[in-house]
KOLDOLO-301170 format. One record per residue (C-alpha): residue number from 1; x, y, z. Coordinates in steps of 0.25 Angstrom, whole numbers, plus 2048, in hexadecimal, padded with zeros to 3 digits. Layout:
pt i=NUM; east=X; north=Y; up=Z
...
//
This chain:
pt i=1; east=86D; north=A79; up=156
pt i=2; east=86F; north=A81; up=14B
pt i=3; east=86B; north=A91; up=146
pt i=4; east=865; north=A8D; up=13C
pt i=5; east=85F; north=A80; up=136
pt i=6; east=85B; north=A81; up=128
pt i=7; east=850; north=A76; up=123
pt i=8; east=852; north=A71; up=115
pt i=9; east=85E; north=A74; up=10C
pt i=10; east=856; north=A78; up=0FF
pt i=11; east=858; north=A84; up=0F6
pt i=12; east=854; north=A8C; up=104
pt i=13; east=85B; north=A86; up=10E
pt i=14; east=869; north=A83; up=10A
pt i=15; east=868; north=A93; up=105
pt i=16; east=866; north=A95; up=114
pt i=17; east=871; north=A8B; up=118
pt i=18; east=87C; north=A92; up=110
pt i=19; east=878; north=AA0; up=115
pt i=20; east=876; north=A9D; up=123
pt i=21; east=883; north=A96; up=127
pt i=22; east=88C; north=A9F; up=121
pt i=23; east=88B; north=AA5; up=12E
pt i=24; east=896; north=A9A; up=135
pt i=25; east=88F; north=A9F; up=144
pt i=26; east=882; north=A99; up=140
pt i=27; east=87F; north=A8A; up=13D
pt i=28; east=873; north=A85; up=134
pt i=29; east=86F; north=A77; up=133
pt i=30; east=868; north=A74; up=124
pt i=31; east=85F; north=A67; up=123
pt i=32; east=85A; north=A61; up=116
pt i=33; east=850; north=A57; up=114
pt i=34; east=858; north=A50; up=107
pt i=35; east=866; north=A4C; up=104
pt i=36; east=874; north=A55; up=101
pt i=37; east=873; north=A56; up=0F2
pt i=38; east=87B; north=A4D; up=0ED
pt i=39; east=875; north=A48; up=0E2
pt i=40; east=87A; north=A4B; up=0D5
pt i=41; east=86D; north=A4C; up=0CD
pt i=42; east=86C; north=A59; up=0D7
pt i=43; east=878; north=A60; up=0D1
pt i=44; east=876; north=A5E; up=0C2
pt i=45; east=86C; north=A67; up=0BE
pt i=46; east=865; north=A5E; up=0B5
pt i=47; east=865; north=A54; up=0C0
pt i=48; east=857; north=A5A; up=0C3
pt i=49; east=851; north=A51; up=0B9
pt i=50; east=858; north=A44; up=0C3
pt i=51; east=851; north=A49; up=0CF
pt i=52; east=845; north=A49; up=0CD
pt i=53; east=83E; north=A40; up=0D4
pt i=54; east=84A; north=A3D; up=0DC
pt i=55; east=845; north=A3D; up=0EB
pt i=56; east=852; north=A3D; up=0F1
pt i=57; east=853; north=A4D; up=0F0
pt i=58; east=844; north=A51; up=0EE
pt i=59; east=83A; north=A50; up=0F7
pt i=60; east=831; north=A4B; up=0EE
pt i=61; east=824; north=A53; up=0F1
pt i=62; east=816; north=A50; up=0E9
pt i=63; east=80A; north=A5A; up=0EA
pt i=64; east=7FD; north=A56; up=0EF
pt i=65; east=7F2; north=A53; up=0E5
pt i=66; east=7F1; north=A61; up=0DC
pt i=67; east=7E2; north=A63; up=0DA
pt i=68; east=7E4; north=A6D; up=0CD
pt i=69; east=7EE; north=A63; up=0C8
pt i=70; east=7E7; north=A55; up=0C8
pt i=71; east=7E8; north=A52; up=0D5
pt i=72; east=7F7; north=A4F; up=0D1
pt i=73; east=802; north=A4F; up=0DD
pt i=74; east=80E; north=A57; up=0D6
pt i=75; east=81C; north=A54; up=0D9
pt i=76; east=825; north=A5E; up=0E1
pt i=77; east=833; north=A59; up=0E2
pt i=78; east=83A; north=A64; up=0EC
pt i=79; east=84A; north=A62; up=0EF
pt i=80; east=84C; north=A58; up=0FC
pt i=81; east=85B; north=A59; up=0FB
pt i=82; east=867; north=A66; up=0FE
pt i=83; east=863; north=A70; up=0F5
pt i=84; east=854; north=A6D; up=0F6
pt i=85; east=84C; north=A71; up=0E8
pt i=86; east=859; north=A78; up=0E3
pt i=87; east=860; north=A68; up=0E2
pt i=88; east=855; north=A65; up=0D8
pt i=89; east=84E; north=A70; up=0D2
pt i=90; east=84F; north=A76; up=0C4
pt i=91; east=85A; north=A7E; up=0C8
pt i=92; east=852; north=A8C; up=0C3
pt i=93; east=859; north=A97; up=0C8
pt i=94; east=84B; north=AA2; up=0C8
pt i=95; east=847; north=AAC; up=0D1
pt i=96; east=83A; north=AB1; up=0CF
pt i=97; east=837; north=AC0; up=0CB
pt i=98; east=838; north=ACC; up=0D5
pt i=99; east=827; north=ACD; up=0D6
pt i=100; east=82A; north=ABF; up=0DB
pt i=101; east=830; north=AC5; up=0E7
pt i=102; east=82A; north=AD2; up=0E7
pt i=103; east=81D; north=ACA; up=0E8
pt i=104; east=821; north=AC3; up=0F7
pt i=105; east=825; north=AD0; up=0FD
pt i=106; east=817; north=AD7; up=0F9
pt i=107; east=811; north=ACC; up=0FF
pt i=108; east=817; north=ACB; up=10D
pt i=109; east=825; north=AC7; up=10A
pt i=110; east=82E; north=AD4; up=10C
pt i=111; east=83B; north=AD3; up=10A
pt i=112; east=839; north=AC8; up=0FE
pt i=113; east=837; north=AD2; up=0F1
pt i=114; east=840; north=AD1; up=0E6
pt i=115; east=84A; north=ADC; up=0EB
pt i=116; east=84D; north=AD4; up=0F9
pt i=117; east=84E; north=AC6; up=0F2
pt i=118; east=856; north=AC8; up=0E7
pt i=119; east=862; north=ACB; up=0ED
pt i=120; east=860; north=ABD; up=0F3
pt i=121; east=860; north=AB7; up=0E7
pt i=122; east=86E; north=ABF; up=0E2
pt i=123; east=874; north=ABA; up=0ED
pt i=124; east=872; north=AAC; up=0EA
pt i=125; east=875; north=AAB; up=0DD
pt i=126; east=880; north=AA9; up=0D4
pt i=127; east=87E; north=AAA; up=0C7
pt i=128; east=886; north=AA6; up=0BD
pt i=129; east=883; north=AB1; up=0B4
pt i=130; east=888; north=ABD; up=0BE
pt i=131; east=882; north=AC5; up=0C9
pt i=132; east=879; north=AD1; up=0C5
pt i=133; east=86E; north=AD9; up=0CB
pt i=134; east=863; north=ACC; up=0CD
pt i=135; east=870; north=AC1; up=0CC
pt i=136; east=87A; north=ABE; up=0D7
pt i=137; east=887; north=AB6; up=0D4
pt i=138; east=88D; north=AB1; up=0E2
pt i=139; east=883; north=AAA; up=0E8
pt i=140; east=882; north=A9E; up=0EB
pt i=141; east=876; north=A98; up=0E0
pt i=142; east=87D; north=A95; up=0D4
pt i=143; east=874; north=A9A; up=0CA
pt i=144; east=879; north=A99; up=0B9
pt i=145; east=875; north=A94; up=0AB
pt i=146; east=873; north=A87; up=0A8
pt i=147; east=87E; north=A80; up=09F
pt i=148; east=878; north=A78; up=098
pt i=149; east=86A; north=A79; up=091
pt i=150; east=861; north=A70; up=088
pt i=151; east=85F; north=A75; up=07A
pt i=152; east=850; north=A73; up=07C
pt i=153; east=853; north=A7F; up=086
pt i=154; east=858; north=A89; up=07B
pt i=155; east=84C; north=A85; up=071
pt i=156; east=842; north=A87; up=07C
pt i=157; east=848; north=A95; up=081
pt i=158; east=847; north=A99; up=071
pt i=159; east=838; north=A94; up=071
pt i=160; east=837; north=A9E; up=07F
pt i=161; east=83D; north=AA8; up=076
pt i=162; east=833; north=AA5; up=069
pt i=163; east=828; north=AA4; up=072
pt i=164; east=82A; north=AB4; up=075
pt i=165; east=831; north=AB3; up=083
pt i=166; east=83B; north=ABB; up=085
pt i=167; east=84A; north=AB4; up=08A
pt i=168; east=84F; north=AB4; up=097
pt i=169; east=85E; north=AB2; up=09B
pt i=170; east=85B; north=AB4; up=0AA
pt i=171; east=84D; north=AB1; up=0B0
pt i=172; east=851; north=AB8; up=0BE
pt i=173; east=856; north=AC3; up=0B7
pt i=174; east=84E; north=AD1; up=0B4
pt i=175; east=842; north=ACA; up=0AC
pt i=176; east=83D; north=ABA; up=0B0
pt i=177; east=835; north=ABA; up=0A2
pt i=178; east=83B; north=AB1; up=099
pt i=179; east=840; north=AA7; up=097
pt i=180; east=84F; north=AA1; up=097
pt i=181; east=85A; north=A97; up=09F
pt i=182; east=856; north=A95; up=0AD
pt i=183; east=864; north=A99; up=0B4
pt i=184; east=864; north=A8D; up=0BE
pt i=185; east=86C; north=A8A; up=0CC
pt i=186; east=877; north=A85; up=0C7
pt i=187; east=886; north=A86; up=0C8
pt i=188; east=890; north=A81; up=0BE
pt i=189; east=884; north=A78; up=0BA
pt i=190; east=882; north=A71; up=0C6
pt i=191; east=875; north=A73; up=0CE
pt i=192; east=875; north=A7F; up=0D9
pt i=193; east=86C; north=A79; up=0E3
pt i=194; east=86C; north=A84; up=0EE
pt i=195; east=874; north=A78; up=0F7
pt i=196; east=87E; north=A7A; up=0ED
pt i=197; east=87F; north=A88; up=0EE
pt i=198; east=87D; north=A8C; up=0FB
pt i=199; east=87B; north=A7E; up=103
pt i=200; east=88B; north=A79; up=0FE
pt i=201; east=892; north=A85; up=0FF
pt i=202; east=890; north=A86; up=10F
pt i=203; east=88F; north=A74; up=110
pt i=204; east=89C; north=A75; up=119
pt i=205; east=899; north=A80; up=122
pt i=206; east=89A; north=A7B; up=131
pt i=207; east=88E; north=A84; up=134
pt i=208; east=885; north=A7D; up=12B
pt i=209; east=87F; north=A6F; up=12C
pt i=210; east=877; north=A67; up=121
pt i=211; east=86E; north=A5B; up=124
pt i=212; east=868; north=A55; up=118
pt i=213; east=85E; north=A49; up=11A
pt i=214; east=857; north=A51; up=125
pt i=215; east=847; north=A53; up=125
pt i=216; east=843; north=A5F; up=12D
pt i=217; east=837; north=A5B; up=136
pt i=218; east=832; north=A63; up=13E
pt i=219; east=837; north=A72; up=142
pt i=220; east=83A; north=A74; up=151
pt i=221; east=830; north=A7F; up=157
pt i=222; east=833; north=A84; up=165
pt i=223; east=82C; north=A91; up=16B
pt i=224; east=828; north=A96; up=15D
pt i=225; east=837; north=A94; up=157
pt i=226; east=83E; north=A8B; up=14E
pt i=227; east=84A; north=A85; up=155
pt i=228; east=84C; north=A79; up=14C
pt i=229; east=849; north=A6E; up=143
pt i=230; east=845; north=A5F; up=147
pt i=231; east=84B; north=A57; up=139
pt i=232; east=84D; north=A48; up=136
pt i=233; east=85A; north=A43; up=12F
pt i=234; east=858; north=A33; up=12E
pt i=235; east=853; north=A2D; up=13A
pt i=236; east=856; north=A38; up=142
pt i=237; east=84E; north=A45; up=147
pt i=238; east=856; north=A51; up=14A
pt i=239; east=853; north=A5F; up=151
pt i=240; east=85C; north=A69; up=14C
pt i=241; east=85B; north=A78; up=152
pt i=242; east=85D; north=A85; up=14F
pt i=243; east=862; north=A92; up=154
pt i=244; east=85D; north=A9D; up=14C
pt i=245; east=853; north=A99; up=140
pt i=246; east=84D; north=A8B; up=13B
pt i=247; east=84B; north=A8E; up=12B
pt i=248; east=844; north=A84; up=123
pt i=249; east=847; north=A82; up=116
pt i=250; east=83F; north=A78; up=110
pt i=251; east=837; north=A7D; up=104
pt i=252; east=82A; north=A80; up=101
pt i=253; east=824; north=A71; up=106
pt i=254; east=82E; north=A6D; up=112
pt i=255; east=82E; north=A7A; up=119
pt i=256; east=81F; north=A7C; up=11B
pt i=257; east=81F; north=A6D; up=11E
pt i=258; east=829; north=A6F; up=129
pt i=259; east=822; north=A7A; up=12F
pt i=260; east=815; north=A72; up=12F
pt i=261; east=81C; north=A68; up=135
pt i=262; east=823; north=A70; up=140
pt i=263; east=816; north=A75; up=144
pt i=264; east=815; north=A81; up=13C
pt i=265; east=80B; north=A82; up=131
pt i=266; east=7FB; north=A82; up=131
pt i=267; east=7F6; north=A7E; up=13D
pt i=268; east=7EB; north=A76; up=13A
pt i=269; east=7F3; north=A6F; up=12F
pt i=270; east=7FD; north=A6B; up=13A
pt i=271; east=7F4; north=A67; up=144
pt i=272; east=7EF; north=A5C; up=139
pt i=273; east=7FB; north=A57; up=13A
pt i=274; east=7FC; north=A58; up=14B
pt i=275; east=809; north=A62; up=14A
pt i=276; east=808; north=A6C; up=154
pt i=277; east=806; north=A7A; up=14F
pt i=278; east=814; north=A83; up=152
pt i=279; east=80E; north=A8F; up=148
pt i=280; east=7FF; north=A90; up=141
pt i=281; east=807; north=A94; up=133
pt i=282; east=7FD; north=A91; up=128
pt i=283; east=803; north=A94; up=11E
pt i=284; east=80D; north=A8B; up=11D
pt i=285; east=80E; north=A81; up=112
pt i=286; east=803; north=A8B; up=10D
pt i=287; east=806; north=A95; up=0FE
pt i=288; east=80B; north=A88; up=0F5
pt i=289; east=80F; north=A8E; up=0EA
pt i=290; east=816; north=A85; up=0DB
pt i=291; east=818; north=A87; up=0CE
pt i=292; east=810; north=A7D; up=0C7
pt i=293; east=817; north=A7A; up=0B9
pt i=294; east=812; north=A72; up=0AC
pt i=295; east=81C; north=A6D; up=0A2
pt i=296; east=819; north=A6D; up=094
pt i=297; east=822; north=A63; up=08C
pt i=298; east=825; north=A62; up=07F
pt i=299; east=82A; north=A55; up=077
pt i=300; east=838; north=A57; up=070
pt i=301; east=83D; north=A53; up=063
pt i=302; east=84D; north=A50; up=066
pt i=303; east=854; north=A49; up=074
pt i=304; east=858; north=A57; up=077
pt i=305; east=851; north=A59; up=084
pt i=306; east=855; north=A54; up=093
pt i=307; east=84D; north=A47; up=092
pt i=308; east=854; north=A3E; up=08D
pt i=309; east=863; north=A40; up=093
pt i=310; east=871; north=A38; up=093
pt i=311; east=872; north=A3A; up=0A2
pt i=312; east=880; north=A34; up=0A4
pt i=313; east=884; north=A3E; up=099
pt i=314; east=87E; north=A4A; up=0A0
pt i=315; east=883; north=A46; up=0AD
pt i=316; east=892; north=A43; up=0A9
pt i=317; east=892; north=A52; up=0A3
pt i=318; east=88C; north=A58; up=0AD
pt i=319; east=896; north=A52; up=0B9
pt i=320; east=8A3; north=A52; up=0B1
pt i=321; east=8A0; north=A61; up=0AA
pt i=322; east=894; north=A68; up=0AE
pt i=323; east=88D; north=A6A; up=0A1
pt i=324; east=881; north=A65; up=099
pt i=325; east=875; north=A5F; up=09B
pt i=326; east=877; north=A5E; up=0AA
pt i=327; east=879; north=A6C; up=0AE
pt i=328; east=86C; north=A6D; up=0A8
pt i=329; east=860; north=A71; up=0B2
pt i=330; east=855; north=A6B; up=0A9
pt i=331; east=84B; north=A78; up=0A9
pt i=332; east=857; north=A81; up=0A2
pt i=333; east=84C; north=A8B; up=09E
pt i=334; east=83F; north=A91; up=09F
pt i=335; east=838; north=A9F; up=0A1
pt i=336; east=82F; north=AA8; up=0A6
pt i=337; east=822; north=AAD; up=0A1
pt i=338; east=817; north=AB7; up=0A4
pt i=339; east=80B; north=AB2; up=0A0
pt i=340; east=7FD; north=AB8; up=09C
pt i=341; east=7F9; north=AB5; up=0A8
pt i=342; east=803; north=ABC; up=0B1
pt i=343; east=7FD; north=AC5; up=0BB
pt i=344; east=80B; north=ACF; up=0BC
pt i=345; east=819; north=AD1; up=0B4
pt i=346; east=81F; north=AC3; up=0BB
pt i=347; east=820; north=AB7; up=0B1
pt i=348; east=816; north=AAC; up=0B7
pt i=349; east=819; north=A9F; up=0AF
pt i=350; east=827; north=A98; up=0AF
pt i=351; east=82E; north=A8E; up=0A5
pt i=352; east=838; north=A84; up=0A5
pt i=353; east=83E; north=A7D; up=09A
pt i=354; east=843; north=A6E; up=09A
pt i=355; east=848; north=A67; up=08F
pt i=356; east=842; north=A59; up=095
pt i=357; east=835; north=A53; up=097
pt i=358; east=831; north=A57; up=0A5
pt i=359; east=824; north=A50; up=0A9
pt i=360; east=821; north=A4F; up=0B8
pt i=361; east=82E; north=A56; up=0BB
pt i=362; east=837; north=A4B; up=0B2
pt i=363; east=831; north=A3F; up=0BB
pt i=364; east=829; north=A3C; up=0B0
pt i=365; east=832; north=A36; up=0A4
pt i=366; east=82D; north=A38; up=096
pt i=367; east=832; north=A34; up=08B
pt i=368; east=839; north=A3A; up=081
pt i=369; east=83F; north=A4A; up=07F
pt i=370; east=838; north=A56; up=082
pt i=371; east=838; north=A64; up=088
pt i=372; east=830; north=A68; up=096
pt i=373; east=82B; north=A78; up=097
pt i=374; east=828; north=A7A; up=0A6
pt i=375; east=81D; north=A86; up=0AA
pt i=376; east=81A; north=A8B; up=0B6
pt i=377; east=811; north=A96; up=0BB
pt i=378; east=819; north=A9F; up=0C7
pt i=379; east=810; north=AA6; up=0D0
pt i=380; east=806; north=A9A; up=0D1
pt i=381; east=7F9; north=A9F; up=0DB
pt i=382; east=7F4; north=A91; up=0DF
pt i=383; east=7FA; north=A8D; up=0ED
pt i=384; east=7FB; north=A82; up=0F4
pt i=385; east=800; north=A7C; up=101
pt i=386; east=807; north=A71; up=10A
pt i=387; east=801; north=A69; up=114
pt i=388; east=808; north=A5F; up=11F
pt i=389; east=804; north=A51; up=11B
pt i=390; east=809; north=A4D; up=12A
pt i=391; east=811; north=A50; up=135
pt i=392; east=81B; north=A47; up=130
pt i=393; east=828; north=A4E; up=12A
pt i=394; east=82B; north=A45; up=120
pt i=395; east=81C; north=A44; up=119
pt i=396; east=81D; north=A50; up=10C
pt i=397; east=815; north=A5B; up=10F
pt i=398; east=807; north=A5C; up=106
pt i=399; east=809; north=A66; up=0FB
pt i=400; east=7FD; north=A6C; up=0F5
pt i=401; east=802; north=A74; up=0EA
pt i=402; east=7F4; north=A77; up=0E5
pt i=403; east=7F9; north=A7C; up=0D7
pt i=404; east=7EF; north=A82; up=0CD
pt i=405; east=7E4; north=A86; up=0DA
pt i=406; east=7E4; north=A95; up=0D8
pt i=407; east=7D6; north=A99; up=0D9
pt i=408; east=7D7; north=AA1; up=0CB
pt i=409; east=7DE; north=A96; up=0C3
pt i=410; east=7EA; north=AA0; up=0BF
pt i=411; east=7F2; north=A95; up=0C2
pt i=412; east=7ED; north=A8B; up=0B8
pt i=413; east=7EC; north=A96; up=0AD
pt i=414; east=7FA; north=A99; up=0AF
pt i=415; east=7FF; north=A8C; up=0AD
pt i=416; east=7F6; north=A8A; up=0A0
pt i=417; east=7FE; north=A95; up=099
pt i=418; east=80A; north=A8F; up=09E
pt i=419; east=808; north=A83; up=097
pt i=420; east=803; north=A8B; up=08B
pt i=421; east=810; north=A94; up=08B
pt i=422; east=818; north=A87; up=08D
pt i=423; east=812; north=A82; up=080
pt i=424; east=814; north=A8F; up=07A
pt i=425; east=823; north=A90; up=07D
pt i=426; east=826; north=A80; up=079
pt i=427; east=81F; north=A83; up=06B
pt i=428; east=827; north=A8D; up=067
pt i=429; east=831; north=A8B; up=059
pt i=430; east=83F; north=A8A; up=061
pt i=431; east=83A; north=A7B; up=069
pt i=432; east=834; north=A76; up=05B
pt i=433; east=841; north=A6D; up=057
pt i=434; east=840; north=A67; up=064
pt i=435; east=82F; north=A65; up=066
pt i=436; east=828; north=A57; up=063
pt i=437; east=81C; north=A5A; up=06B
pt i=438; east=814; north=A5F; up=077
pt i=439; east=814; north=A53; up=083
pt i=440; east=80D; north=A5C; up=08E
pt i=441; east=803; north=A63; up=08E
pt i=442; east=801; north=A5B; up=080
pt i=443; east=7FF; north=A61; up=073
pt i=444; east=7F1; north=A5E; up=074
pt i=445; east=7ED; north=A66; up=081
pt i=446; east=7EA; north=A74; up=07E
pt i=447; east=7E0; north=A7A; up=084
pt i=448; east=7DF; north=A81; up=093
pt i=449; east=7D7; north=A77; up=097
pt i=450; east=7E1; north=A6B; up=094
pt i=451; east=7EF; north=A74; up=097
pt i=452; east=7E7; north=A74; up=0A5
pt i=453; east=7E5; north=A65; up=0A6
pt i=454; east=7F4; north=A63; up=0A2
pt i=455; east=7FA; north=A6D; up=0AD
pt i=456; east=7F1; north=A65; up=0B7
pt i=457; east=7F5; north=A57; up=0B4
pt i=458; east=805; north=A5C; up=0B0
pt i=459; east=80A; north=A69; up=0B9
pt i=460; east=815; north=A67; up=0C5
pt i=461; east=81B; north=A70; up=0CE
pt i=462; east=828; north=A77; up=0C8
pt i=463; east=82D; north=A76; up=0D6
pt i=464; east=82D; north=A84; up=0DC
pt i=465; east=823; north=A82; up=0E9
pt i=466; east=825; north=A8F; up=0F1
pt i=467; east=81B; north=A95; up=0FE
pt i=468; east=817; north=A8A; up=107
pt i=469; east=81D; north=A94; up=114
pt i=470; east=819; north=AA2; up=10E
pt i=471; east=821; north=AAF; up=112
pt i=472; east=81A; north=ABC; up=114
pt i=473; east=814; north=AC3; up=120
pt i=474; east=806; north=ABF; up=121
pt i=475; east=7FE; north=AB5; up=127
pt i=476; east=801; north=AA9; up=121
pt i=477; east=80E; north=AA9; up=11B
pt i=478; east=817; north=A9F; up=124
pt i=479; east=825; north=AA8; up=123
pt i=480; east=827; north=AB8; up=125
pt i=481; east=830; north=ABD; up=11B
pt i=482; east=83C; north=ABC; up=121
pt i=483; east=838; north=AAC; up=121
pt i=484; east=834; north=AAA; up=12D
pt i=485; east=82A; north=AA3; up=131
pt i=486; east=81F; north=AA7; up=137
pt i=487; east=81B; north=AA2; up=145
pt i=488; east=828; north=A9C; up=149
pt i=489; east=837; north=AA2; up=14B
pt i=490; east=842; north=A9D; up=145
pt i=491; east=83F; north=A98; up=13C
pt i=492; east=83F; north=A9B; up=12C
pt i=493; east=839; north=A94; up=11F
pt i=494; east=843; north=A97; up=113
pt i=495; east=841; north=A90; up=107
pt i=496; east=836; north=A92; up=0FA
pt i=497; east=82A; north=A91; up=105
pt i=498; east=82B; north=A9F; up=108
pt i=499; east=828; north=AA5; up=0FC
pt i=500; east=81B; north=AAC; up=0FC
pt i=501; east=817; north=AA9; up=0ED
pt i=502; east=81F; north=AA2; up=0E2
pt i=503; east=828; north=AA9; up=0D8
pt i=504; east=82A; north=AAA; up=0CB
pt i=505; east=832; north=A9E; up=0CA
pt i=506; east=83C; north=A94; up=0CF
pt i=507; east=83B; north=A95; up=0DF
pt i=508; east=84B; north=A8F; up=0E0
pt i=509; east=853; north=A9C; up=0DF
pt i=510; east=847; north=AA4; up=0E8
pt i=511; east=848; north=A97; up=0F2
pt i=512; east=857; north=A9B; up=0F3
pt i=513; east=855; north=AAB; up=0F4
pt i=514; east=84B; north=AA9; up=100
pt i=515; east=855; north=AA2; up=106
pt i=516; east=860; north=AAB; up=105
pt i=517; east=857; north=AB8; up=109
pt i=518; east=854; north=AAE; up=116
pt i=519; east=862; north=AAD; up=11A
pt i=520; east=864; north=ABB; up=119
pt i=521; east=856; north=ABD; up=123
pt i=522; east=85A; north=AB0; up=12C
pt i=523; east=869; north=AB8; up=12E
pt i=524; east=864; north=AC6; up=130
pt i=525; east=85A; north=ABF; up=13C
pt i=526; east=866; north=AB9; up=142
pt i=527; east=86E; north=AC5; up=141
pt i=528; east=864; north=ACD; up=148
pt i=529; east=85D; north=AC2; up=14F
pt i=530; east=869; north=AC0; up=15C
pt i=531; east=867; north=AB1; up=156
pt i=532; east=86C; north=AA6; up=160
pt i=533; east=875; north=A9D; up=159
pt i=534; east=876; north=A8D; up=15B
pt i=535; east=87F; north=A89; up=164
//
């Protein structure tokens, strides 16, 4: 018996770990699907590029067939491993805009506008340039410059800056538009996987226990509450209680799938699959929302690029000195641009820069040197959704994405420009001693018609799947706003699953900021609750 368990120890739950038992009266058990984070490639930044692929810490997620691109099932690695997302993700420290926020509150989410959250974000940062009025320095996310940066990096920055966009030094500062170096979570050049900074600092406290290896089954509903979780850890299935509140953790595909499994999701969906109804909640696994990305990459003329490395040398100055190549997150820069086709002030497409050939997120090695431009467009309207493909736990959930299926096509027209402003910005003067050619789309594709073919047959997800247990106060959102969830007490959803639409960027540093918010809200109910604690 514990107060509290926590499922899944991603960018969320090991937030919600740290916070919890810094209470010694209250105990908290945190389970994770995946591994401790050992491996190495995790805490060398440009490690990324070795994990891909590597299904030891992702769970390895492919769509179903995409209609408006092919009939192609897209990848979706997700973190399987303390840490979750955060242990293999680009390390882009963004935060969206204040409309971003503003915007859940007007649509049912009080208490989630821009004022209330961004003292949760302050209080979780520390950023190595200094606290000021939208910056914090003492928390506990490492948040700096990167050390080291490609010289392909500075070349494209001035191309940005020929190209007639303005410079940005600090993209969660007072203006997003711009572009500039990401700050990434990084400390002294090592990853800051939220395990790192909040998971490891509170490792040893007596009140706080961590399994790894254990896959959440089923949630335990008696009398319309949440008392527990059933899991498996090798051969063995375990029940494990709680006193106060179960809080799952999971993400955006393995909370709604857990729900749906316990008996809690559309009704008819999981009467398909002979699991009795606890809560007729349709809308989970429902609101799907990604940012679908297209790379357009360019040949170059000199070995400059990331392609091909001496990794012995990299490694041995990375561990012995922090420095170099290895400190290096990859996508060191990018931008934010407000297109023609922008319906308010907020910037709507998003680039990122690597000095490497990136092709089906680097599984797909080509030969020779180039240079990769990643666009996305950041308030998608298309929606998709999750369905049970049994009542099995360990078969993936289905996961319809449904990209480019907005009724008017905005969506599409959007991603056009961004392969045109692409082109535009790798054209420019300051790349031109480094360009030898356009591999995709291909030089000789230029009309809309053929741009159009090429995002159907080459866009992937950029990774930032948000939505699938909506907040808000109507009918079909699965959480209130305090994250509770609707139809069953004690029980919370706490992870980029809540989010009512997508923001203007990475989700990592919001995933973080919701869970923060929800400790706050899970300590305020105990306090005023008379909460029973575990014997």
């Amino acid at each position: 018996m514990y107060d509290y368990i926590i499922i899944g120890a991603g960018s969320a739950g090991c937030v919600l770990a740290h916070r919890l038992s810094a209470d010694p009266s209250v105990s908290v058990l945190l389970l994770e699907a995946g591994p401790r984070d050992w491996h190495p490639f995790i805490h060398m930044p440009a490690g990324i590029a070795k994990l891909v692929g590597r299904k030891g810490v992702n769970w390895d997620y492919s769509t179903e067939p995409e209609p408006a691109l092919h009939g192609r099932r897209l990848w979706w690695p997700r973190g399987k491993v303390l840490g979750g997302s955060s242990s293999i993700n680009a390390m882009c420290y963004i935060r969206g805009v204040p409309g971003d926020y503003d915007e859940w509150a007007s649509g049912g989410a009080p208490g989630w506008d821009w004022d209330s959250v961004l003292p949760y974000f302050r209080r979780s940062e520390s950023n190595s340039r200094g606290a000021d009025a939208l910056h914090g320095d003492s928390g506990p996310l490492a948040v700096s410059d990167l050390i080291f940066h490609n010289p392909l990096t500075d070349a494209f920055l001035a191309a940005a800056g020929e190209a007639g966009h303005p410079l940005n030094r600090d993209f969660n500062g007072p203006a997003q538009q711009g572009f500039g170096f990401y700050q990434v979570t990084q400390k002294e050049g090592a990853r800051c996987s939220s395990a790192r900074a909040y998971l490891n600092p509170a490792r040893e406290r007596a009140n706080l226990r961590i399994v790894t290896g254990a896959q959440a089954e089923q949630l335990i509903v008696e009398r319309g509450r949440a008392t527990g979780v059933r899991y498996r850890q090798g051969g063995r299935v375990i029940d494990a209680r709680a006193a106060a509140e179960v809080l799952l953790a999971g993400g955006a595909l393995n909370s709604p799938q857990l729900l749906m499994l316990s008996g809690i999701g559309p009704a008819a969906q999981l009467r398909r699959h002979d699991i009795p109804v606890q809560v007729d909640l349709p809308g989970v696994g429902r609101n799907l929302q990604d940012h679908l990305d297209v790379c357009t990459i360019n040949r170059c003329r000199s070995a400059v690029t990331y392609d091909r490395t001496n990794d012995f040398k990299i490694a041995l100055d990375y561990y012995l000195f922090r420095r170099g190549p290895g400190t290096s997150n990859i996508a060191e820069s990018g931008g934010f641009v407000r297109s023609a086709l922008a319906p308010d002030a907020r910037c709507d497409l998003q680039f990122h820069f690597v000095p490497a050939i990136l092709d089906d997120h680097g599984r797909n090695r080509l030969p020779g040197n180039g240079y990769t431009l990643h666009a996305c467009a950041l308030r998608p309207k298309s929606r998709g959704h999750l369905e049970l493909a049994s009542a099995d736990p360990s078969d993936k959930v289905r996961i319809f994405a449904n990209y480019l299926s907005d009724a008017d096509g905005e969506d599409l027209k959007l991603m056009v420009e961004a392969v045109r402003l692409s082109r535009e910005l790798l054209a420019q003067p300051a790349l031109g001693e480094f360009r030898a050619g356009e591999m995709f789309p291909g030089e000789s594709l230029r009309s809309d018609a053929e741009i159009v073919e090429f995002i159907r047959r080459k866009a992937e997800t950029i990774y930032h799947p948000v939505g699938t247990c909506r907040m808000g106060v109507d009918g079909d959102a699965v959480v209130d706003p305090e994250l509770r969830v609707r139809g069953v007490e004690g029980l919370r959803v706490v992870d980029a699953s809540v989010m009512p639409t997508l923001i203007g960027g990475n989700t990592n540093a919001p995933t973080i900021m919701i869970a923060e918010r929800a400790s706050d809200l899970i300590l305020a109910a105990a306090n005023g609750g008379g909460r029973q604690r575990a014997a």
